[in-house]
N, C-alpha and C positions, 0 to 999 in steps of 0.2 A: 691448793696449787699443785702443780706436777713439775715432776722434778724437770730437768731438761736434759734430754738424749745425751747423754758419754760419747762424745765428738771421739772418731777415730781418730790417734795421731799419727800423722804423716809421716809413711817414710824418708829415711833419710834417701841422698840419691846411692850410696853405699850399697844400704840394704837390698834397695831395686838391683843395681847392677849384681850384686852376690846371689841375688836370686834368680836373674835371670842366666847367669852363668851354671848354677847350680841346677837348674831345671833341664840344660844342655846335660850336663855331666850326670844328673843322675835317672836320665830316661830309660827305662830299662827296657821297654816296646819299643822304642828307637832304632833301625838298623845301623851299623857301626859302619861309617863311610868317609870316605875324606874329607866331605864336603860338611860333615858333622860335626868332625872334628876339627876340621877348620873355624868352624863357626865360635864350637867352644873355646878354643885358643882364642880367637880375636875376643868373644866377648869376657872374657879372663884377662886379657891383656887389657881392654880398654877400660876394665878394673883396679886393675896396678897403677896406669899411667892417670889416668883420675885422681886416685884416691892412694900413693906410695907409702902414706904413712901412717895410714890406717891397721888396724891389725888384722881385717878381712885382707888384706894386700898378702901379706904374707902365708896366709891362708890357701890362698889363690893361687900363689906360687908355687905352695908343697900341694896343692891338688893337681895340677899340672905337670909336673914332675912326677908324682905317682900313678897318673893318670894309665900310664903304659902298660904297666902292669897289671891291669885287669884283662888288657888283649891277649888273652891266653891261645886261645883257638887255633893251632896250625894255619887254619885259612887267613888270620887274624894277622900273622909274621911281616906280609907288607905293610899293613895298616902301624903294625908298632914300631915297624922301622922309621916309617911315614911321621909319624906322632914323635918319636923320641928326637926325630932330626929338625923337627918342624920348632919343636919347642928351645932346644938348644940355640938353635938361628936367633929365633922371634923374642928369646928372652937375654940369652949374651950380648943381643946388636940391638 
């Protein structure tokens, strides 16, 4: 007899959402644009408010929050203005 195939097990919907947040944030071919970063906030936020008490939640939080600081680039100064005010809104309200 044969054995039978080791069934993947399913993600949780957590893991999905942390990974599709985390594939935003850590594209590095990506160009860095508002509308990227828009993206990653919403789908970072629609991580928190799912799943609050989860400990990717928190996670989430401090990746967003630090987020800004990878904008180093002179050219980069609006976009982390953009990013640091977008995130204090969208996460204090």
């Amino acid at each position: 007899p044969t054995a039978a195939p080791a069934q993947e097990k399913a993600k949780a919907p957590v893991d999905v959402a942390w990974e599709a947040f985390a594939k935003l944030r850590d594209d590095k071919d990506a160009p860095v644009t508002a509308e990227r970063l828009a993206a990653m906030l919403e789908a970072g936020l629609q991580l928190v408010a799912a799943h609050p008490t989860h400990w990717r939640a928190a996670s989430t939080i401090t990746a967003l929050a630090t987020h800004g600081g990878k904008l180093r680039d002179k050219k980069q100064a609006p976009l982390r203005e953009y990013w640091t005010a977008q995130v204090r809104y969208q996460v204090v309200n």
